[in-house]
C-alpha positions in Angstrom: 33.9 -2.6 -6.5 30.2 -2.6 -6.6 28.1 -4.5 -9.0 25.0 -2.0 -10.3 21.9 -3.6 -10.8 18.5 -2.3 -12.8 15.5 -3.9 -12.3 14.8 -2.7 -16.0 17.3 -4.1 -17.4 17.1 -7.1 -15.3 13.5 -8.3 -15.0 14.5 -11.5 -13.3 15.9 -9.5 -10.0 12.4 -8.4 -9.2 11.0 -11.9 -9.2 13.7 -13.0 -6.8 13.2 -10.3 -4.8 9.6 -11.2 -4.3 10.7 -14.8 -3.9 13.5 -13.7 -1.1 10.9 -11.6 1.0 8.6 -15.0 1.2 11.5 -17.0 2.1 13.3 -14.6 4.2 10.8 -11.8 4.7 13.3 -10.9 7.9 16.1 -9.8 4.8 13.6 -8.1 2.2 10.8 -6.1 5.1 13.0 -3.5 7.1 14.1 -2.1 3.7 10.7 -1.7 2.4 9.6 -0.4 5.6 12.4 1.9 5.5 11.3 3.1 1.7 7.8 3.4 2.7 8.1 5.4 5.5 11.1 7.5 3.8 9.7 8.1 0.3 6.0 9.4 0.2 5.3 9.1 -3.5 6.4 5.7 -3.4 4.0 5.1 -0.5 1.1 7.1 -2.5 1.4 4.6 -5.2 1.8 1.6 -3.9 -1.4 2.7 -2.2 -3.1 4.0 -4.8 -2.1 1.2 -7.1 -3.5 -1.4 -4.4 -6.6 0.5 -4.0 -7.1 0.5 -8.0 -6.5 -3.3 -8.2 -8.9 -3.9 -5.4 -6.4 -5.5 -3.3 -7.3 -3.1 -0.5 -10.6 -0.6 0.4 -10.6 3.0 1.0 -10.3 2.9 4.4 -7.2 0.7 4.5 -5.8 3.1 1.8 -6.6 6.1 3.9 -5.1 4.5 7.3 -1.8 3.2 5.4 -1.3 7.1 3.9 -2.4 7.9 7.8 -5.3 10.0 6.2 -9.3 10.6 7.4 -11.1 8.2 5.1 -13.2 11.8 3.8 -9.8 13.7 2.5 -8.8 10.7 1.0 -12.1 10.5 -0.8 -12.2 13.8 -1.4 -8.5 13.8 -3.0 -9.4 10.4 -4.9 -12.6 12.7 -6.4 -10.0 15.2 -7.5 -7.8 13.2 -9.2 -10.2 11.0 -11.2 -9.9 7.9 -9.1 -12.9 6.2 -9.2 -14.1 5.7 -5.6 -15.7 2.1 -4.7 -18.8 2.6 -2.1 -19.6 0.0 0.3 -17.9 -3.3 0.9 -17.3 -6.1 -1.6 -17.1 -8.9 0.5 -16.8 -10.4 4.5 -12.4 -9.6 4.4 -13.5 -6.0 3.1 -15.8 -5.3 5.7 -13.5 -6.3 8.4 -10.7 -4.5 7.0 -12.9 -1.5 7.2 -13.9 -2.3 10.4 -10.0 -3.0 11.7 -9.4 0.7 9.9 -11.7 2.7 11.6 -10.8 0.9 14.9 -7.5 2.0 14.1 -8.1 5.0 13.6 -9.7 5.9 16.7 -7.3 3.9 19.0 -4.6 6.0 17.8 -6.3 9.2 17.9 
């Protein structure tokens, strides 16, 4: 028999979830890698959600939906997403930095 759970109806399995991927991230990351690299809209928001929240820039957004920074821009323009210009601090400029190393190394 299996036991159904829904993170609706059971708010409290969420906040363990986060709590087991801190303590045993080695449990809790190959199955969000596996959902992020399986389910694209899933991927898109997280993205999109972490870009709108300013936890990440546009060119960390662009490189983790393995986009060029100007499509991803030029989609965010479409859709109403405000875009941010320029860096807001040191970690943001490095991040952009790291992306557009990125992005060249694996071009």
């Amino acid at each position: 028999m299996s036991v159904k759970f829904s993170l609706a109806s059971e708010p409290w399995l969420f906040r363990q979830l986060s709590n087991l991927q801190h303590r045993h991230p080695e449990m809790v990351n190959p199955i969000l890698d596996k959902l992020l690299s399986e389910d694209e809209a899933v991927r898109w928001a997280l993205v999109v959600n972490a870009y709108l929240d300013e936890q990440i820039n546009l060119g960390k957004a662009a490189e983790l939906l393995d986009l060029p920074e100007v499509v991803l821009r030029k989609r965010f323009v479409e859709m109403g997403i405000p875009v941010r210009q320029g860096v807001a601090n040191v970690e943001e400029a490095k991040a952009e930095a790291d992306a557009i190393r990125a992005w060249f190394t694996e071009k």
